[in-house]
Residue, then its C-alpha position, 0 to 999 in steps of 0.5 A: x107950632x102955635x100950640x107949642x109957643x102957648x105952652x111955653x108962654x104958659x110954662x114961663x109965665x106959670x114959673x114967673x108967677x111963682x117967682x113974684x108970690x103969686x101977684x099977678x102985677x109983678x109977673x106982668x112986670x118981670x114978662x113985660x106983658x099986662x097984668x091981664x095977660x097974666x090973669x088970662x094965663x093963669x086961669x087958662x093953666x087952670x083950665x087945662x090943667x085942672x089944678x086950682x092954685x089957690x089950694x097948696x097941693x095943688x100949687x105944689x104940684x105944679x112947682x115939683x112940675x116946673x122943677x122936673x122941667x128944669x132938671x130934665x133939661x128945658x132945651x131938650x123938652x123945647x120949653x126955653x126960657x122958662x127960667x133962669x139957669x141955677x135959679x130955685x123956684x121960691x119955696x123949692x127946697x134944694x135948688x139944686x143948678x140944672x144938670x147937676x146929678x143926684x150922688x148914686x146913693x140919692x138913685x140907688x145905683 
């Protein structure tokens, strides 16, 4: 159950941290939590993960990740909260509501 709450923290505070341009002040304030406790959580993304989001592709990787996240449907993961409903991630493009379906021709159907 730890593990879990962890990895929701991770998550919301990994999409937060996108929200805010990657500073780790304004995250701090949006979570109500210190800004240490967000560096601590970002570098612990980091070490879990292996990615470095200083590097764009890797950065990249980790937005398209949060996005498949909120399309799949954060409730049935056990990942609430990790953002707002019918809210894009900064720079995603598209930005389509959660459970808004693809037209068939998009999937091939």
């Amino acid at each position: 159950a730890m593990d879990r709450q962890r990895g929701t923290e991770f998550v919301s505070t990994l999409a937060c941290y996108f929200r805010e341009n990657n500073s780790p002040q304004r995250t701090a304030r949006t979570l109500h939590v210190h800004p240490n406790t967000v560096t601590y959580r970002i570098r612990r993304i980091c070490e879990i993960t292996g990615l470095q989001l200083d590097v764009y592709r890797d950065r990249m990787l980790a937005q398209v990740a949060l996005e498949v996240l909120d399309a799949l449907g954060a409730e049935r993961s056990g990942l609430q909260g990790v953002r707002p409903p019918g809210t894009a991630l900064q720079g995603a493009p598209g930005g389509r509501p959660p459970g808004t379906a693809l037209p068939s021709s998009a999937t091939g159907s």
